[in-house]
The first five atom37 places (N, CA, C, CB, O) and aatype in JSON, in Angstrom:
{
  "aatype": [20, 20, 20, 20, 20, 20, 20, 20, 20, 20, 20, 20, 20, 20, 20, 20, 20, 20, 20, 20, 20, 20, 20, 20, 20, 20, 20, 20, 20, 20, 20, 20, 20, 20, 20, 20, 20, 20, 20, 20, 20, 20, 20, 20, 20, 20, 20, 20, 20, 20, 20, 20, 20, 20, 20, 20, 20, 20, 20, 20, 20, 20, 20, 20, 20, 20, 20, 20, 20, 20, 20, 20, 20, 20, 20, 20, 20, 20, 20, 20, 20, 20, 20, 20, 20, 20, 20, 20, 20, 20, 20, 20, 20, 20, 20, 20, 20, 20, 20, 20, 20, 20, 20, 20, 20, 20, 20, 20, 20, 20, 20, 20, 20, 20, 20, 20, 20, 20, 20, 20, 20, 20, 20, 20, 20, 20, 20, 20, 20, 20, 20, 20, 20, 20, 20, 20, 20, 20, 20, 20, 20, 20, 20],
  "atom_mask": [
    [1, 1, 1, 1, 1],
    [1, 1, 1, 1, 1],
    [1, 1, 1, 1, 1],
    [1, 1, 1, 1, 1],
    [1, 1, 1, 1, 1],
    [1, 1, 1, 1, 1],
    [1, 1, 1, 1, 1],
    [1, 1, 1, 1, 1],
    [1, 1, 1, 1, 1],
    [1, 1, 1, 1, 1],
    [1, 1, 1, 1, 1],
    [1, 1, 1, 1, 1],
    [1, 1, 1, 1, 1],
    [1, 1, 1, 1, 1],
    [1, 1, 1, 1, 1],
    [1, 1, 1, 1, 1],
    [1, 1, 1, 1, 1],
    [1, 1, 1, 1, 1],
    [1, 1, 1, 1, 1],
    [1, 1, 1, 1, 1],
    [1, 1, 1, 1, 1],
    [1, 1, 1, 1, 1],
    [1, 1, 1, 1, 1],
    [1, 1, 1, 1, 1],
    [1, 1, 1, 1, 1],
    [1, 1, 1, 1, 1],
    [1, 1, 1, 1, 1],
    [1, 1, 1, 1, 1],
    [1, 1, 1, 1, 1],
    [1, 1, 1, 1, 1],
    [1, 1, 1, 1, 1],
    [1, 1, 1, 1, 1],
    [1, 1, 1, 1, 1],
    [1, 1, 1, 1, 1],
    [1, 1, 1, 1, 1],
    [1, 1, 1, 1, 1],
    [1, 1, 1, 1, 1],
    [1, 1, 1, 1, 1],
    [1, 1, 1, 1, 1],
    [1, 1, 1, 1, 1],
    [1, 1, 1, 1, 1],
    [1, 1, 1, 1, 1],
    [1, 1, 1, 1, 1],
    [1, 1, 1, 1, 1],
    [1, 1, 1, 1, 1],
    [1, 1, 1, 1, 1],
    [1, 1, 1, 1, 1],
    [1, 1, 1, 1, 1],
    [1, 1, 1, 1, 1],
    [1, 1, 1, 1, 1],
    [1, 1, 1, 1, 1],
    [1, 1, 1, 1, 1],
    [1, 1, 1, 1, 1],
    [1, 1, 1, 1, 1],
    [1, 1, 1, 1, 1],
    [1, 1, 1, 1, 1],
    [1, 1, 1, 1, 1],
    [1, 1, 1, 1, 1],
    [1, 1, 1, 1, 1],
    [1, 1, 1, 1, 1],
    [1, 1, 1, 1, 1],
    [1, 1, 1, 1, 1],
    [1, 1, 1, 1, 1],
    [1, 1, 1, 1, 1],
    [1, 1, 1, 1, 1],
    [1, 1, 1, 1, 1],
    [1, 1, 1, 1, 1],
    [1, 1, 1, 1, 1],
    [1, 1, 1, 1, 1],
    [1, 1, 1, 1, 1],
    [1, 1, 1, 1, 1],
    [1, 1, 1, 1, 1],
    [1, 1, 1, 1, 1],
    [1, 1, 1, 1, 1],
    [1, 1, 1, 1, 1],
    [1, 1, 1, 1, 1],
    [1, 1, 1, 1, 1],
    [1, 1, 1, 1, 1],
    [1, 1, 1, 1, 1],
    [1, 1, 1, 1, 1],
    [1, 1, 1, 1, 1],
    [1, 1, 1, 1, 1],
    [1, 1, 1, 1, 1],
    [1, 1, 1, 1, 1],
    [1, 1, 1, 1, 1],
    [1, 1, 1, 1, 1],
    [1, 1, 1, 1, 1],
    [1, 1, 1, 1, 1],
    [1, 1, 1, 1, 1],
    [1, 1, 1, 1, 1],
    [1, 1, 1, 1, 1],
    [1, 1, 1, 1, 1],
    [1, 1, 1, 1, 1],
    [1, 1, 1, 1, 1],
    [1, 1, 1, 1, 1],
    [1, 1, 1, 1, 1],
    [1, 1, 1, 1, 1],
    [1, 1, 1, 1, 1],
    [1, 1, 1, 1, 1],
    [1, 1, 1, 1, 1],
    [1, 1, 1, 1, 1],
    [1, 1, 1, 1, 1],
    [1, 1, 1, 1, 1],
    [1, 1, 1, 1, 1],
    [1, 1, 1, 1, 1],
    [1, 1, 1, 1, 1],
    [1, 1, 1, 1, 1],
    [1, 1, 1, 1, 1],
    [1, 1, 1, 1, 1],
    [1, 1, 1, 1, 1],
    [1, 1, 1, 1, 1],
    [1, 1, 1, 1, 1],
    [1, 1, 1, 1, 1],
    [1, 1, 1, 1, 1],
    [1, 1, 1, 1, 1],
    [1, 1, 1, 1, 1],
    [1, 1, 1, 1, 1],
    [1, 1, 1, 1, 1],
    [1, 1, 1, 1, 1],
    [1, 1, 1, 1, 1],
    [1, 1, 1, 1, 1],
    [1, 1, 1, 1, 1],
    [1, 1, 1, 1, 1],
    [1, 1, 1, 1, 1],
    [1, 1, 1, 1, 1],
    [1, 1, 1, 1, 1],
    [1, 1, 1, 1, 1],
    [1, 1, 1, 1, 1],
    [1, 1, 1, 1, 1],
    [1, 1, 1, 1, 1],
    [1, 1, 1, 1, 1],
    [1, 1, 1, 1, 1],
    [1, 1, 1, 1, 1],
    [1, 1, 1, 1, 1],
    [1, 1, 1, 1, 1],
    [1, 1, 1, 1, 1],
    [1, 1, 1, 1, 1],
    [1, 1, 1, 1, 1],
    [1, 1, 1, 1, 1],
    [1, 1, 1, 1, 1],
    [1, 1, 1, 1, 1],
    [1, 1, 1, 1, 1],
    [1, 1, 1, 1, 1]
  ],
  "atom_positions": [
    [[0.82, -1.2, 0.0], [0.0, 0.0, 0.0], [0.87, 1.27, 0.0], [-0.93, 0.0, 1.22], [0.47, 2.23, -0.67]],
    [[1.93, 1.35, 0.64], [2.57, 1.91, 0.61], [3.29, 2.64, -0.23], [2.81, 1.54, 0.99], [3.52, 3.85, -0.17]],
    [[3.88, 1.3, -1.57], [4.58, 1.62, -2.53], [3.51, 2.22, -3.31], [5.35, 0.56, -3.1], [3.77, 3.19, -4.02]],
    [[2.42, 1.76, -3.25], [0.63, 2.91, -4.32], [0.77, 3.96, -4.0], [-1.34, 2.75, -3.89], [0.57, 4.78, -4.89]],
    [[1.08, 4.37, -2.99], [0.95, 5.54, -2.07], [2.39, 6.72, -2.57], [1.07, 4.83, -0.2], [2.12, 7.87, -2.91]],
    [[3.21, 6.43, -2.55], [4.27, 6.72, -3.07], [4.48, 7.12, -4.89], [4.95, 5.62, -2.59], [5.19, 7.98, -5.4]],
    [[3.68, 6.24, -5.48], [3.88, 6.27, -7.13], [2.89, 7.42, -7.32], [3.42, 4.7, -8.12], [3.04, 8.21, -8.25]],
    [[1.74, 7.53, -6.32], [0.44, 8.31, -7.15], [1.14, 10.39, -6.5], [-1.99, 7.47, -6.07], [1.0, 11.5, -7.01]],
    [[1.85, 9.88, -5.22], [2.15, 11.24, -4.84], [2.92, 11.57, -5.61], [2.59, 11.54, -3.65], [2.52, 12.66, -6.03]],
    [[4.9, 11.0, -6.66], [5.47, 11.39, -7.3], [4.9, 11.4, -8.08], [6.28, 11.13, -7.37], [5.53, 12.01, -8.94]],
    [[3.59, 10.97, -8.61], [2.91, 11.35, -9.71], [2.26, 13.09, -9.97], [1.81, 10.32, -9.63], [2.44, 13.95, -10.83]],
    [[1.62, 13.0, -8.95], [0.86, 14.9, -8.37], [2.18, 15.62, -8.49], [0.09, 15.18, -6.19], [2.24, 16.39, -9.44]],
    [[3.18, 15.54, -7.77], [4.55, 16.03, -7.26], [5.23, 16.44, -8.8], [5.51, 14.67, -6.27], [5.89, 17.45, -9.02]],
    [[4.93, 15.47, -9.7], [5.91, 15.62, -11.15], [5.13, 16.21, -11.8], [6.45, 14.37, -12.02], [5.61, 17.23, -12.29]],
    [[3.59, 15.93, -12.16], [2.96, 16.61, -12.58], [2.3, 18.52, -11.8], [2.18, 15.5, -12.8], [1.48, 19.32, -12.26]],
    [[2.68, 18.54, -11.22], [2.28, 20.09, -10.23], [3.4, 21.08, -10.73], [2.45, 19.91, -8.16], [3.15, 22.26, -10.94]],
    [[5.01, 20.37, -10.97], [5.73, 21.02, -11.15], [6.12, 21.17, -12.14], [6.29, 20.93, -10.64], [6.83, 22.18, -12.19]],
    [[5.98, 20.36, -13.6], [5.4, 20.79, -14.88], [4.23, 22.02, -15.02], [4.81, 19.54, -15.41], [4.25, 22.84, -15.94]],
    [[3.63, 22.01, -14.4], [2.39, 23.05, -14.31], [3.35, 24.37, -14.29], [1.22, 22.87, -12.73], [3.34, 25.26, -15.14]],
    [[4.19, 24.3, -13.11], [4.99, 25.39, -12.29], [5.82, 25.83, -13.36], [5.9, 24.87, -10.92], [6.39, 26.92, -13.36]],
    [[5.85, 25.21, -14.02], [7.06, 25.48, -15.12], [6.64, 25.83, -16.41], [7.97, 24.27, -15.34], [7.42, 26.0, -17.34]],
    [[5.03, 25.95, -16.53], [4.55, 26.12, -18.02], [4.77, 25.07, -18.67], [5.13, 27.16, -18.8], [5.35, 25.15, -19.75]],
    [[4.33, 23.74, -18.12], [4.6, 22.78, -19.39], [3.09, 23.09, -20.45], [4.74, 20.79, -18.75], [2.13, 23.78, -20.1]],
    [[3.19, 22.61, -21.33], [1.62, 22.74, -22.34], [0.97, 21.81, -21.14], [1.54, 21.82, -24.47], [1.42, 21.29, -20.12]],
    [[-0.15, 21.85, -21.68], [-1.19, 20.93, -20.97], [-1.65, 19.16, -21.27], [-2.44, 21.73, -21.23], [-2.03, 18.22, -20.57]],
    [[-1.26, 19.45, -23.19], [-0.84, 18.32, -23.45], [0.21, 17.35, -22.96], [-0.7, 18.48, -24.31], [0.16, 16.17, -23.31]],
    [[1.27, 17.88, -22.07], [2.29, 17.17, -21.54], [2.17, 16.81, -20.17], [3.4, 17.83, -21.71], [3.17, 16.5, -19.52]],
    [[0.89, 16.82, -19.59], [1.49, 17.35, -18.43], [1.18, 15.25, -17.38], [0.27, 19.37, -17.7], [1.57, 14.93, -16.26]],
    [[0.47, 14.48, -18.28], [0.24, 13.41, -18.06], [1.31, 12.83, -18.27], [-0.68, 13.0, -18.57], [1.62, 12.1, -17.33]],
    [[2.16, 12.84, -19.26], [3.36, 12.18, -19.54], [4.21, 12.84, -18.89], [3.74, 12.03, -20.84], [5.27, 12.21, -18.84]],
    [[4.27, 14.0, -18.25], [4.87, 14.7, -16.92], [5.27, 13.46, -15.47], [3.47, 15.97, -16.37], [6.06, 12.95, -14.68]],
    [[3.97, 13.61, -16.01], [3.51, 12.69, -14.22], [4.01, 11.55, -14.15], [1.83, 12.23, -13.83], [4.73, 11.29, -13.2]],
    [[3.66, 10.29, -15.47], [4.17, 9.37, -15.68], [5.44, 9.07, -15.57], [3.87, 9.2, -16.47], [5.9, 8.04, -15.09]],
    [[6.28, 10.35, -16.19], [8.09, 10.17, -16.1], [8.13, 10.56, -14.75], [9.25, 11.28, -17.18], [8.72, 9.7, -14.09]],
    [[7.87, 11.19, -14.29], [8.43, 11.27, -12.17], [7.74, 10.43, -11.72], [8.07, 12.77, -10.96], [8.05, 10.41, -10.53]],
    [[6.72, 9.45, -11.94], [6.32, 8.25, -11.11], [7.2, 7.31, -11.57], [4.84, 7.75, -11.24], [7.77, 6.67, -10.69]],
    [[7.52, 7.01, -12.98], [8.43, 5.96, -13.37], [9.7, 6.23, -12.42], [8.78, 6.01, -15.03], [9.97, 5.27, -11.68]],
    [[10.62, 7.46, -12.29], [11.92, 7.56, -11.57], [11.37, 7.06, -10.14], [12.67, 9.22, -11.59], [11.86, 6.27, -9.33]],
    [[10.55, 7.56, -10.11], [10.78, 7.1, -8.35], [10.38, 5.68, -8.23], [9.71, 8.03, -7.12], [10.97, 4.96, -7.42]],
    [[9.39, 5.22, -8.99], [9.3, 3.51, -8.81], [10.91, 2.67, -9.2], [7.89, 2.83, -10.15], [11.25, 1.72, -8.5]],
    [[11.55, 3.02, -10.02], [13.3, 2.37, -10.24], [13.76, 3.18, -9.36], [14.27, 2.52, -11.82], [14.98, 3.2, -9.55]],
    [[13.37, 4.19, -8.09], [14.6, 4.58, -7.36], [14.14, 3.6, -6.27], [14.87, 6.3, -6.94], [15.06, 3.03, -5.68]],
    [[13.04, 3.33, -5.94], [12.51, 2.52, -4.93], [12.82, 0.84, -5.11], [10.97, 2.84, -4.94], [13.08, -0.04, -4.29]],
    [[12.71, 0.85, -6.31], [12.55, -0.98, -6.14], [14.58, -1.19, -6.76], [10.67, -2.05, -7.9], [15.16, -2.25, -6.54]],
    [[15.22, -0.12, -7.41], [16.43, -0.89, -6.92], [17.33, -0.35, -5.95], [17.21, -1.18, -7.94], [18.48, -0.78, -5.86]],
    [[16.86, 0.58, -5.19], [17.55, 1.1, -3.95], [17.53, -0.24, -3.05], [16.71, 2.48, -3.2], [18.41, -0.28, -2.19]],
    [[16.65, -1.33, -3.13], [16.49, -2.51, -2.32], [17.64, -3.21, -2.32], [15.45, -3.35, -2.72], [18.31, -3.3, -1.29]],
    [[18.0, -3.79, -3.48], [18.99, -3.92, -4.39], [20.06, -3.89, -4.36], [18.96, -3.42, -5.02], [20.77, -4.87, -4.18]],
    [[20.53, -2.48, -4.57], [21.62, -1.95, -4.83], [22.02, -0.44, -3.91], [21.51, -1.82, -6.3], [21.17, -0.01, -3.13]],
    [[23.15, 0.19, -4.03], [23.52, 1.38, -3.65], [22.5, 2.42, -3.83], [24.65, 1.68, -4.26], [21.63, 2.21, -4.68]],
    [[22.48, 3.48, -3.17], [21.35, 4.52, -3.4], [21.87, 5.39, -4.61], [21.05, 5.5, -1.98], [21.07, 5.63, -5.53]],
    [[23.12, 5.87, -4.66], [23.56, 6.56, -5.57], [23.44, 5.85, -7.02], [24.83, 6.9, -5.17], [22.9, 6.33, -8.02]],
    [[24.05, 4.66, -6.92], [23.7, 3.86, -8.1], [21.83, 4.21, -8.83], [23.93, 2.06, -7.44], [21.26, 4.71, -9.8]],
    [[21.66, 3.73, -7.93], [19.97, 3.54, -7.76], [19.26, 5.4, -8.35], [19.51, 3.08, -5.45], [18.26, 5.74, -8.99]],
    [[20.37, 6.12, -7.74], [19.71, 7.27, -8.34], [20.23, 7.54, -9.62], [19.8, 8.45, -7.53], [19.4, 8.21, -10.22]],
    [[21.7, 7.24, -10.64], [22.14, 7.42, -11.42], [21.06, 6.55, -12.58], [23.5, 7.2, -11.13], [20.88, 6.98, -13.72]],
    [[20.5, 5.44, -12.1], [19.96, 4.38, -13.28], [18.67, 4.77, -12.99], [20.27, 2.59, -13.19], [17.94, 4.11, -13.73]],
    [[17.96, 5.56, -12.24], [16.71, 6.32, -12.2], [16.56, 7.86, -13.3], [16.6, 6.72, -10.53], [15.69, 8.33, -14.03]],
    [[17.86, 8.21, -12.89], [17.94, 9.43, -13.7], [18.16, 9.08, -15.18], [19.09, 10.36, -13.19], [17.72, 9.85, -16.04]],
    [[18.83, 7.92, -15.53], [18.92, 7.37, -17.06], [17.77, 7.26, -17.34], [19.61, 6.06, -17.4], [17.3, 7.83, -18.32]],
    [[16.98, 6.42, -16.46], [15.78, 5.96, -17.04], [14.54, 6.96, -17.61], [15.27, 5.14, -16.04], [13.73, 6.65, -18.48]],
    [[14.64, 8.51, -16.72], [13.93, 9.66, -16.79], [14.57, 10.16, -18.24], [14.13, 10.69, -15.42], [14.08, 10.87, -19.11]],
    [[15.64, 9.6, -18.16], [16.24, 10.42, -19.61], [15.78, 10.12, -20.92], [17.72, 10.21, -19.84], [15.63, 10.92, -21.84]],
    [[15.55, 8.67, -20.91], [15.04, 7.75, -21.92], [13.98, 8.28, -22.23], [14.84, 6.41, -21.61], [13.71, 8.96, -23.21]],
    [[12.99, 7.77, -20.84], [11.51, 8.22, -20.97], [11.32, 9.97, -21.7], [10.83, 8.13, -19.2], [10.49, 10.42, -22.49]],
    [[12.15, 10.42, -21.22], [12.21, 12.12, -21.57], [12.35, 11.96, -23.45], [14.06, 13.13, -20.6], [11.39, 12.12, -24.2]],
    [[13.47, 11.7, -23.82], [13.43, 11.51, -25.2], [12.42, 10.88, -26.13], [14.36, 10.94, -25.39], [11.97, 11.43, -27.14]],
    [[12.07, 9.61, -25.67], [10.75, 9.12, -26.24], [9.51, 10.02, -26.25], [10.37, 7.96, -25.5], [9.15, 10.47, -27.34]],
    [[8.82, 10.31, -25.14], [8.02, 11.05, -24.52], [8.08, 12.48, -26.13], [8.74, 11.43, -22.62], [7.23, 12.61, -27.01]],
    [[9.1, 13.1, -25.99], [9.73, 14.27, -26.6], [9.53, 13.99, -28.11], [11.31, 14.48, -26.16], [8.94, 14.67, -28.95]],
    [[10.06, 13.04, -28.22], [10.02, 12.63, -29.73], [8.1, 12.28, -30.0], [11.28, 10.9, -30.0], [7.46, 12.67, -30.98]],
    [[7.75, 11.76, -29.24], [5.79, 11.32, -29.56], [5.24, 12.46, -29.64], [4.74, 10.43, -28.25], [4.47, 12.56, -30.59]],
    [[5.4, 13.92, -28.61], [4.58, 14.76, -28.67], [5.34, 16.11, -29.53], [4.07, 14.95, -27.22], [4.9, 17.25, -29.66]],
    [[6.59, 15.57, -30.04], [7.04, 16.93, -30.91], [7.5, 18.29, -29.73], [5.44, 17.51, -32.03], [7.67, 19.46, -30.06]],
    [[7.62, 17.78, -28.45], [8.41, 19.01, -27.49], [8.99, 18.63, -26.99], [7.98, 19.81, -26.61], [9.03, 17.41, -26.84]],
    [[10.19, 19.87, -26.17], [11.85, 19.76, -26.03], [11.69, 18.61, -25.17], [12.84, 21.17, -25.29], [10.62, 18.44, -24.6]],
    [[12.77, 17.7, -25.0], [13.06, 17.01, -23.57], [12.99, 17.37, -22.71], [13.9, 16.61, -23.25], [12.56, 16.71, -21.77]],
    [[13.35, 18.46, -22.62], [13.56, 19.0, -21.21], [12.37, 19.47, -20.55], [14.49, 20.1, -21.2], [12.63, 20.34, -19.72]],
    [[11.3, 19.21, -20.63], [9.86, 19.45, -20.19], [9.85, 17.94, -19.54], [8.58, 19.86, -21.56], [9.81, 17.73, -18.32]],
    [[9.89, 17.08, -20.39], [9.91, 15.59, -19.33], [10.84, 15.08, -18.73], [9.61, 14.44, -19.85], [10.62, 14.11, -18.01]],
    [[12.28, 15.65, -18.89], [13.22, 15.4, -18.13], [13.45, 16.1, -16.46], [14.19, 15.69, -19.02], [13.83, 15.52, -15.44]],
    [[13.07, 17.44, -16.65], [12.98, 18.08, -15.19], [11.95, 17.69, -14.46], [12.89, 19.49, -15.16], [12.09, 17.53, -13.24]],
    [[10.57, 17.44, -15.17], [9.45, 16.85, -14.69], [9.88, 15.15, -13.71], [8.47, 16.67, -16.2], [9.67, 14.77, -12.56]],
    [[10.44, 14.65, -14.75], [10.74, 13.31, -14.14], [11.77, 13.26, -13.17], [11.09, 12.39, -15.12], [11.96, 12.18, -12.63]],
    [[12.59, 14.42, -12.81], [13.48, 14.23, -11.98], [13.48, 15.0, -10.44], [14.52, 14.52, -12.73], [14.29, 15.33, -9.57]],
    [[12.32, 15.04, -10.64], [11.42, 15.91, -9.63], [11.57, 15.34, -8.15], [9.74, 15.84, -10.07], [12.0, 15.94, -7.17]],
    [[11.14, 14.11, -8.23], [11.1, 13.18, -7.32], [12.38, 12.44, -6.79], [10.29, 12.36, -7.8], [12.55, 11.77, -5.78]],
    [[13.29, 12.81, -7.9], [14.59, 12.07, -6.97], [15.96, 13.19, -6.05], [15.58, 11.0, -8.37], [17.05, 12.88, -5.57]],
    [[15.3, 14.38, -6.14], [15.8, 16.04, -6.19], [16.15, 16.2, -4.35], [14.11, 17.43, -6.93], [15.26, 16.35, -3.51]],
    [[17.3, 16.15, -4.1], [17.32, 15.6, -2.61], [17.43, 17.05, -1.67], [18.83, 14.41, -2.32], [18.46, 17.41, -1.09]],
    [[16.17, 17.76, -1.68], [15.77, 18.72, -1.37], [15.93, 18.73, 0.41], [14.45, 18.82, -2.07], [16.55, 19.6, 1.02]],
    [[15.32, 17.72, 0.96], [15.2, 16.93, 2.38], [16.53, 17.25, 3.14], [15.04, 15.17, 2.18], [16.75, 17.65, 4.28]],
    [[17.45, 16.88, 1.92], [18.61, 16.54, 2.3], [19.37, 18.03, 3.0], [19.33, 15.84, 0.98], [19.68, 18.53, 4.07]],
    [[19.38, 18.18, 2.03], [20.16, 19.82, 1.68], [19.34, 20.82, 2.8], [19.78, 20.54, -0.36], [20.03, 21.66, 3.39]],
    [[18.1, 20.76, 3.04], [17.72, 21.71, 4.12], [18.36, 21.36, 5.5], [16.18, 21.73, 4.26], [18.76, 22.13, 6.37]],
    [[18.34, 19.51, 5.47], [19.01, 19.59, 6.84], [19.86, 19.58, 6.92], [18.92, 19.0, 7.62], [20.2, 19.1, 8.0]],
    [[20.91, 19.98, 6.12], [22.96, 20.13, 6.3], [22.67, 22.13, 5.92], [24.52, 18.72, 4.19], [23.67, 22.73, 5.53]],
    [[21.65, 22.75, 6.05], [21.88, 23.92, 5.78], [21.14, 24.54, 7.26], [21.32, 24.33, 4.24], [21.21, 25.71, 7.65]],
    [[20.36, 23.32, 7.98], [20.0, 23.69, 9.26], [21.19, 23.39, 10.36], [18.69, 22.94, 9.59], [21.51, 24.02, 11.37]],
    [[21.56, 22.54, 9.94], [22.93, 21.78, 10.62], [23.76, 23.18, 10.05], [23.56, 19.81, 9.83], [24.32, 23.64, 11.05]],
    [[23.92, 23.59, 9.49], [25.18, 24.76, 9.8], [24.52, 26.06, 10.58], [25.95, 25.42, 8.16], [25.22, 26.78, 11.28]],
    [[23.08, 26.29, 10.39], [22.95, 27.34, 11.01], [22.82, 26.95, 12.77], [21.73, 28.06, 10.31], [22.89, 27.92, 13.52]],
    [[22.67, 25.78, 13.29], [23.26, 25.9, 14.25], [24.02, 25.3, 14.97], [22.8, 26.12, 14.66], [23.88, 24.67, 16.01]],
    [[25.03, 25.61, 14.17], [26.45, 25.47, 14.37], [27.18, 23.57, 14.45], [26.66, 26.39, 15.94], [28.31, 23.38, 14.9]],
    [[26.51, 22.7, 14.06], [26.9, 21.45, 13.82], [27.27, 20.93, 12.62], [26.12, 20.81, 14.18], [26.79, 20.17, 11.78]],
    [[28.74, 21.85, 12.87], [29.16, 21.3, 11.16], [29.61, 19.96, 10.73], [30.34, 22.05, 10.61], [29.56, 19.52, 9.58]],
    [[30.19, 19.21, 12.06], [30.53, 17.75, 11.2], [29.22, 17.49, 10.71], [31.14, 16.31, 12.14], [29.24, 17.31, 9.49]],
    [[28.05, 17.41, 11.24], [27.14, 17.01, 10.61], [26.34, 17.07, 9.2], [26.7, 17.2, 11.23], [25.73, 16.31, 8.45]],
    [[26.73, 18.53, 9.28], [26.39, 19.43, 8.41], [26.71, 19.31, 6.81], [26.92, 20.5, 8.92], [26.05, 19.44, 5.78]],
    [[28.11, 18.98, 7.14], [29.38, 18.71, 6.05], [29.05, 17.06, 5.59], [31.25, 18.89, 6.95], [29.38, 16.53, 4.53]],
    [[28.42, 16.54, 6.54], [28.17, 15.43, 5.9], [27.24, 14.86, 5.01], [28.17, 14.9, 6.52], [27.31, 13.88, 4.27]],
    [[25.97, 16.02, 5.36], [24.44, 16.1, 4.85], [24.81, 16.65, 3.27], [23.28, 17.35, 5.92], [24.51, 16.24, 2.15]],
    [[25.52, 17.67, 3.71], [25.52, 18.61, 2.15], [26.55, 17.58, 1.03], [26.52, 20.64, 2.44], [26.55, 17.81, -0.18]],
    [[27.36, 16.48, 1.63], [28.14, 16.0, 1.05], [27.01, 15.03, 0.47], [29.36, 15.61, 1.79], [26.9, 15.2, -0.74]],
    [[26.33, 14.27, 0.86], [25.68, 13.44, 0.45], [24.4, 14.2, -0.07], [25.57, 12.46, 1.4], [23.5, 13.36, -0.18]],
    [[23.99, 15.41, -0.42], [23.47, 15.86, -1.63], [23.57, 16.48, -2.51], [22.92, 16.12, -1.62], [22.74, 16.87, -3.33]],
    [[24.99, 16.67, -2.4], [26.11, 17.11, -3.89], [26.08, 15.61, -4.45], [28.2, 17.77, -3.47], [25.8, 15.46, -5.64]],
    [[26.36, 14.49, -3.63], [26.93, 13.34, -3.94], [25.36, 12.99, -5.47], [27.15, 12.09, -2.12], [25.37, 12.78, -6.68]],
    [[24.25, 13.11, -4.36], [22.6, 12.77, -4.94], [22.34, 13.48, -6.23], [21.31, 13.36, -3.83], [21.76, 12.9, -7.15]],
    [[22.75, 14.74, -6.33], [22.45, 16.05, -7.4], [23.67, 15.46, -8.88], [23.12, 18.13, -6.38], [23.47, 15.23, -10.08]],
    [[24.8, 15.41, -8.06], [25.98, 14.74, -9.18], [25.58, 13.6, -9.79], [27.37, 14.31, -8.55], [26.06, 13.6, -10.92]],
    [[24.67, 12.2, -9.51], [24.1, 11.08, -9.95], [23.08, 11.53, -10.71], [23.72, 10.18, -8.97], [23.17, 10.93, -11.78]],
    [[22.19, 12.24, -10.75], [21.01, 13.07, -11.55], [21.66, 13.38, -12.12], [20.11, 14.08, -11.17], [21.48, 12.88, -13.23]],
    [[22.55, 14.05, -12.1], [23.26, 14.56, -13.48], [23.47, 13.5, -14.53], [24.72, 15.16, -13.2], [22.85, 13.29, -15.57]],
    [[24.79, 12.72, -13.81], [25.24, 11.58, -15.23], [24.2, 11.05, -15.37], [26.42, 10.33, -15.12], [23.81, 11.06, -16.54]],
    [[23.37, 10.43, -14.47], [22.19, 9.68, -15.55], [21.37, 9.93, -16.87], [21.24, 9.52, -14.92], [20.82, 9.27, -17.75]],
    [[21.63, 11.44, -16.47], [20.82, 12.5, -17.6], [21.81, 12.37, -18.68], [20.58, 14.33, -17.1], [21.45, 12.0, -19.8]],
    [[23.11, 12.67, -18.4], [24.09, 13.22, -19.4], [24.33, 11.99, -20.28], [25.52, 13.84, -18.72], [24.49, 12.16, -21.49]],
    [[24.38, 10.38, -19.59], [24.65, 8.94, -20.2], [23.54, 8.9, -21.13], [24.65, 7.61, -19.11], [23.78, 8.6, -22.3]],
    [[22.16, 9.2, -20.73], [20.79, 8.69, -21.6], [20.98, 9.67, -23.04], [18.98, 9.13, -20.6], [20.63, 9.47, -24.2]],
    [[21.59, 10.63, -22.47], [21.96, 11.69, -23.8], [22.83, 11.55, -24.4], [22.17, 12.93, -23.67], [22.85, 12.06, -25.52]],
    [[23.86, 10.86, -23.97], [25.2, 10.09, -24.93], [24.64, 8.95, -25.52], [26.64, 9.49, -24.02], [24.79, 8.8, -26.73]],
    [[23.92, 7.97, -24.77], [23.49, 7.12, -25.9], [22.34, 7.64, -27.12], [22.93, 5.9, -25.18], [22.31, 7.41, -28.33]],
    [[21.43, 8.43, -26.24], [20.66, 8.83, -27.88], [21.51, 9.51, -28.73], [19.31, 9.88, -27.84], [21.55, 9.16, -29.9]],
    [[22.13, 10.33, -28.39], [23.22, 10.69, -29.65], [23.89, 9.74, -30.39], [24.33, 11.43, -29.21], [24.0, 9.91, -31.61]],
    [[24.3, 8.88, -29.9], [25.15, 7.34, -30.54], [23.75, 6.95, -31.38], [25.78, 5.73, -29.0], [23.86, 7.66, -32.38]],
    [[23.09, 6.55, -31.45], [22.15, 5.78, -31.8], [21.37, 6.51, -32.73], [21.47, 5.29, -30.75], [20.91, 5.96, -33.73]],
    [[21.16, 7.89, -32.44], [21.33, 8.77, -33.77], [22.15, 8.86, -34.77], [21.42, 9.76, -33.58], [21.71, 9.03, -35.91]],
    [[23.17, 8.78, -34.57], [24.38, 8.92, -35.28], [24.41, 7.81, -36.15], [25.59, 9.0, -34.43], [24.53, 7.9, -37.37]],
    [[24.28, 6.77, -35.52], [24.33, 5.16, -36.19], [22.91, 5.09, -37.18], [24.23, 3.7, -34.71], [22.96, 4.6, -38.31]],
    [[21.88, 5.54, -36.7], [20.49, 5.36, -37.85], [20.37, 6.35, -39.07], [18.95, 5.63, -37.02], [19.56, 6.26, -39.99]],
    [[21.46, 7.46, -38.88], [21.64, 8.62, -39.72], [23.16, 8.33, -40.8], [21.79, 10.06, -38.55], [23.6, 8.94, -41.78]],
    [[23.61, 7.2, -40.13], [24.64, 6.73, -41.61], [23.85, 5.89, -42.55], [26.12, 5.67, -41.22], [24.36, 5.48, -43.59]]
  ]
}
C-alpha cells in the first residue's frame, strides 16, 4: 500500500511542477508518468543496490523516458526530463545540512551537504549517459 501511495504522490509532485514550469497541458500526463516511473526504479532498486547507483539508473531511465516522450509529442526534452526528476531532487537533504550549519553542527552538516552534492551529481550523469546514448544511436540510424 505503501509503494501505491508513493507512485500516485510522485505522480501529483511531477505533474504540479510541470504546471509550475509552463509545461503545455498536453504534456502534463506524460509529466507525471516520467516522475512516477523515476521514483518507482529509485525505490525498487535502492532494495537492491547502492542509493547513488539507484539514483544514477533512475535518472537514465527519466532520460530515456524524456526523449521518447519528446520525440511522440514533438516538445523539447527537457519538459519531461525536469518533470521526471522531480522526485529524486534531494531537497530533504540539503535543508538539513543547511539547518545543521545554522546551528552550528558542522561535522554534521558537512556530511548532509556532502551526500546531496553526492545525490544532485548522480542526476546529473544519468541524464548526461541517456543523452550520450541517444546521440550514438542517432548517429548510427543517420549513416
Amino acid at each position: 500500500m505503501t509503494f501505491i501511495v508513493q507512485l500516485i504522490t510522485s505522480f501529483i509532485a511531477s505533474a504540479a511542477f510541470a504546471v509550475l514550469f509552463n509545461a503545455p497541458k498536453k504534456s502534463l500526463l506524460l509529466c507525471g508518468l516520467s516522475g512516477m516511473l523515476s521514483w518507482a526504479a529509485y525505490i525498487l532498486l535502492k532494495t537492491e543496490m547502492d542509493a547513488m547507483f539507484s539514483i544514477v539508473a533512475s535518472s537514465f531511465i527519466v532520460g530515456i523516458v524524456g526523449q521518447i516522450c519528446a520525440r511522440y509529442q514533438k516538445k523539447p526534452v527537457i519538459i519531461f526530463s525536469v518533470a521526471g526528476i522531480i522526485p529524486l531532487v534531494p531537497g530533504g537533504l540539503a535543508y538539513d545540512a543547511m539547518r545543521r550549519f545554522v546551528e552550528n553542527n558542522y561535522n554534521e552538516a558537512v556530511q548532509l551537504a556532502a551526500g546531496a552534492f553526492l545525490m544532485s551529481g548522480s542526476i546529473a550523469i544519468g541524464l548526461i549517459l541517456s543523452e550520450v546514448l541517444n546521440q550514438i544511436i542517432t548517429r548510427k540510424n543517420s549513416k
